[in-house]
C-alpha positions in Angstrom: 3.0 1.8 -21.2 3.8 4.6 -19.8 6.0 4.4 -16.0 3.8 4.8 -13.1 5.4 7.9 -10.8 4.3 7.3 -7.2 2.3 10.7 -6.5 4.0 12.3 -2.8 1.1 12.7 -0.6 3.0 13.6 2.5 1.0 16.8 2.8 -2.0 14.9 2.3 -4.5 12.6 4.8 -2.9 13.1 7.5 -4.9 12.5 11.1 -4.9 15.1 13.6 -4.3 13.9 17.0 -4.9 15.6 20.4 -2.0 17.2 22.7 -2.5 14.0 24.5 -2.2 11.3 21.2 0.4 13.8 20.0 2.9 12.7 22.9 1.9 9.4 23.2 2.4 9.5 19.3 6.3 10.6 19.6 6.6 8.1 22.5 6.1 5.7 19.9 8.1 7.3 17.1 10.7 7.1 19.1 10.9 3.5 20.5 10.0 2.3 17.1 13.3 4.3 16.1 15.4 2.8 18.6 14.3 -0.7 18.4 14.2 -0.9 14.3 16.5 2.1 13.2 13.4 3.2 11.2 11.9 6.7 12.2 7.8 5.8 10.6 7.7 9.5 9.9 10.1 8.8 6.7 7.0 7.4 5.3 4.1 9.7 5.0 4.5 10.2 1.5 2.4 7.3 1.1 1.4 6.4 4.8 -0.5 8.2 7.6 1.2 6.7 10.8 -1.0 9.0 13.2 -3.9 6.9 11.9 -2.9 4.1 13.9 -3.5 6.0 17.0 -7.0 6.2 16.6 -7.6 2.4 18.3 -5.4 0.6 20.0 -5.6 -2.7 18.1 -3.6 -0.8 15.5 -0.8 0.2 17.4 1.5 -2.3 16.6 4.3 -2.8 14.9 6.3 -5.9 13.8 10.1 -6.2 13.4 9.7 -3.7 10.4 8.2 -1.4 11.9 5.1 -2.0 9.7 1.4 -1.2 11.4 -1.9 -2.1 10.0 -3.2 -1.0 7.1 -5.0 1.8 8.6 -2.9 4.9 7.5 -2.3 3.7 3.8 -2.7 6.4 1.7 -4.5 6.1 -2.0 -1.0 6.2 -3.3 0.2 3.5 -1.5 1.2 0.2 -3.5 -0.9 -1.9 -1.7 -3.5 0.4 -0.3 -6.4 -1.8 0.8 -10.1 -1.4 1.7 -8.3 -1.7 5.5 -7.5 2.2 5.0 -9.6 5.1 6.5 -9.2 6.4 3.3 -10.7 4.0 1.2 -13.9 5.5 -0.4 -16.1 4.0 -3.2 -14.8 6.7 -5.2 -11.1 5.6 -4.5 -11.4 2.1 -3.1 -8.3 0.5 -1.8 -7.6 -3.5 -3.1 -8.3 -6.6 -0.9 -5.6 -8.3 1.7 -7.2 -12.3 2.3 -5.0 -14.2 4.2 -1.3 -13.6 2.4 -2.9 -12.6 -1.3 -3.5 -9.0 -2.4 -6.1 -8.2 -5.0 -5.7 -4.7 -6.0 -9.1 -2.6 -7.0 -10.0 -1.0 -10.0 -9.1 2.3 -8.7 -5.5 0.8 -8.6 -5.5 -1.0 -11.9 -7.4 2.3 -14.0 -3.8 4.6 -13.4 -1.7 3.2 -16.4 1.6 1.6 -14.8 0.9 0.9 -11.4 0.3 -2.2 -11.5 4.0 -3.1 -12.5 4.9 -0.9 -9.9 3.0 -2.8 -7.8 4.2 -6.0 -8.7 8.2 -4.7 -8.3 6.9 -3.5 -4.7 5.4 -6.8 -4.0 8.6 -8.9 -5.1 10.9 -6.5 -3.0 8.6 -6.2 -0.1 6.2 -9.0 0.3 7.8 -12.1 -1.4 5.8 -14.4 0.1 2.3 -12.9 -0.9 0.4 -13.4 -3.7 -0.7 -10.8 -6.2 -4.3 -11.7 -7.5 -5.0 -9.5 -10.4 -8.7 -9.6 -11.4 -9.3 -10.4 -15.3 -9.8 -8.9 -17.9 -7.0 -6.7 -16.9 -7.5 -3.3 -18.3 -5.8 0.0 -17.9 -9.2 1.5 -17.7 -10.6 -0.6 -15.6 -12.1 -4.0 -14.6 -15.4 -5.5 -16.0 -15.2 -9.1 -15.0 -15.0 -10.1 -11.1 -13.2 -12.9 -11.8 -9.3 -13.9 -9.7 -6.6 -15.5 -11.7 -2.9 -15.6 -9.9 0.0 -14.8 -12.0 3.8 -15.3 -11.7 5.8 -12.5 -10.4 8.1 -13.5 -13.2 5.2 -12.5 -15.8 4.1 -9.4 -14.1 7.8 -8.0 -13.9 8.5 -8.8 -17.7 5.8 -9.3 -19.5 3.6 -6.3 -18.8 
């Protein structure tokens, strides 16, 4: 199988804001920057963090600096149907609770779901990845959930 190379979409969906948004935006930036060292810039290859401007529920952050899933880009490990750019065409997976369930648009490009799984071991350790079976690199047929050890998805895929 071949390894799955993160696309960078950091001149992709990205959200215009007004002047106004604009400065309240950097605002933001920066006491997000101050408080967690993190500048949420660094991470438009694969996130749109001027999407979370666009209501107000979505403007915050935890310890992490982490925002709803709002801004994920299709690129985006776990980019869920949370996104605004979640279509039927590229539909992001499904957040319930602490348990991902990535979509078909996810599972059809060949190696991301191992990516997936090393990004959910190293960045959500205490969430469960559901992966729908049959498992196919072109797709899923069956609706159907089964959980399966992180131990299995890192070495036996």
């Amino acid at each position: 199988m071949a390894k799955y190379e993160q696309p960078d979409y950091s001149d992709k969906y990205n959200t215009k804001l007004t002047k106004e948004q604009e400065r309240a935006f950097q605002k933001m930036r920066q006491v997000v920057l101050l408080n967690t060292g993190k500048d949420i810039l660094e991470d438009r290859f694969d996130y749109d963090p001027r999407a979370m401007m666009s209501d107000i529920k979505h403007q915050k952050l935890d310890s992490r600096g982490h925002s709803s899933d709002i801004g994920k880009k299709p690129n985006h490990p776990t980019f869920s149907d949370q996104s605004i750019y979640s279509t039927k065409e590229k539909s992001g997976g499904k957040w319930e609770e602490n348990s991902y369930t990535p979509s078909p648009y996810i599972l059809s490009e060949s190696g991301r779901l191992k990516a997936l799984a090393r990004y959910m071991a190293r960045n959500e350790p205490y969430a469960q990845l559901n992966i729908p079976i049959p498992y196919s690199n072109q797709g899923v047929s069956v609706p159907m959930k089964q959980p399966l050890p992180m131990e299995y998805l890192l070495n036996g895929l």
